[in-house]
Residue, then its C-alpha position, 0 to 999 in steps of 0.5 A: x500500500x502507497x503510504x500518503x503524501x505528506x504535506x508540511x505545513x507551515x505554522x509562523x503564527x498566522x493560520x488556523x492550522x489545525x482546520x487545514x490540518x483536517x482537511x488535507x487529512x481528509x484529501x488524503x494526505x498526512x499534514x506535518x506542521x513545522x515551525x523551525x526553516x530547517x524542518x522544510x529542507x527535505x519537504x515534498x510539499x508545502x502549505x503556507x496558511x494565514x489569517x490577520x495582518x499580511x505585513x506583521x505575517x511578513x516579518x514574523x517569516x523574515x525573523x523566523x528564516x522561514x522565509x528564506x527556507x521557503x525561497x529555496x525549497x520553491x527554488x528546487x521545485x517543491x508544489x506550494x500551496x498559499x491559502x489567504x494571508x498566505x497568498x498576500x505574503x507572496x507579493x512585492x510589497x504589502x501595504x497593510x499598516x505601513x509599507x512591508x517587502x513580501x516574499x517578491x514571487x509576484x509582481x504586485x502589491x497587497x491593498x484594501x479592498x476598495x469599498x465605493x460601491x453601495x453593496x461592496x463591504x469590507x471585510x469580505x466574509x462569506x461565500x461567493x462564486x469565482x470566474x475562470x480567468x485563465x486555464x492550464x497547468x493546476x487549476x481545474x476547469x470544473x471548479x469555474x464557477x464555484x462557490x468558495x469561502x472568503x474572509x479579508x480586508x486586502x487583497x493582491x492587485x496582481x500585475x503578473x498575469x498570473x491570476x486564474x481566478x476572480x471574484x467580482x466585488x467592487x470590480x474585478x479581484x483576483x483571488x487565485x494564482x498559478x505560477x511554476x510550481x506555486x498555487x494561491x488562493x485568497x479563499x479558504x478551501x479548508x472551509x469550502x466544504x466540496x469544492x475546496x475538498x476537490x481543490x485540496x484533493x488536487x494538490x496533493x497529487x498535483x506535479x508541476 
């Protein structure tokens, strides 16, 4: 019997690591979570949750060199996967009380959700149907038009044209990207019930 896949999980103090804990073990793999940047240097595959402050998350992963372990292990190839804060840090700089340097993996910045319009509020809390904005490589066509679980302030204002997913809050807000062997997304599979099940699913077995 193929053992599961384990999946390191990335715990700097700014996720709710035991819910995505769950729900990778329900898509089938075996979650590890590590706090010290010597523990990914082996890692098939990794996780990088998040909830709060994108900026103090940023600098709680330079002080931590989790940062730079995650630098290199995305350098060697190693699936990533970001859920929320954890796709906001992967920007160029994230403008959430003051001005921080992200991990610089997309060309971008992190802002606030902008709220003129009458049914637009911030934060973003709830369910809410995403749109396919470019297909390939992890991203599943039968996922267009699902609905996931969102819960945010800020959000990227991706300048790469790595998005492969939005929402239309106020406008168009990008909230997934694919790049070499990296997936974001600024909802929360691990709360998505099926879909972010299926979304999940596909990560572990997901070979870039």
């Amino acid at each position: 019997m193929t053992a599961d896949p384990q999946i390191h999980i990335v715990d700097y103090g700014a996720g709710n690591i035991r819910s995505v804990a769950n729900a990778l073990w329900r898509a089938g793999a075996q979650p590890i979570v590590v706090r010290e940047p010597g523990a990914l240097k082996d890692a098939d595959r990794i996780v990088l949750p998040g909830v709060g402050a994108s900026g103090a998350a940023m600098e709680r992963l330079h002080a931590t060199g989790l940062g730079e372990a995650l630098n290199a292990r995305r350098q060697h190839g190693c699936p990533i996967m970001g859920i929320c804060v954890g796709m906001q840090v992967m920007a160029e700089t994230l403008h959430e009380f003051g001005e921080h340097v992200g991990l610089n993996w997309v060309k971008g910045r992190v802002e606030r959700l902008a709220a003129d319009a009458a049914d637009v509020r911030v934060p973003n809390i709830g369910w809410r149907k995403i749109a396919q904005t470019r297909s390939g490589g992890f991203w599943d066509d039968a996922l267009d038009g699902r609905f996931f679980y969102f819960c945010h302030s800020y959000r990227l204002a991706d300048e790469s044209g790595s998005a492969v997913a939005a929402i239309d809050y106020g406008g168009s807000v990008a909230c997934a990207v694919q790049f070499d062997t990296v997936f974001a997304c600024q909802f929360h599979p691990e709360k998505s019930q099926l879909a972010g099940q299926r979304l999940l699913e596909k990560f572990v077995v997901w070979r870039p």
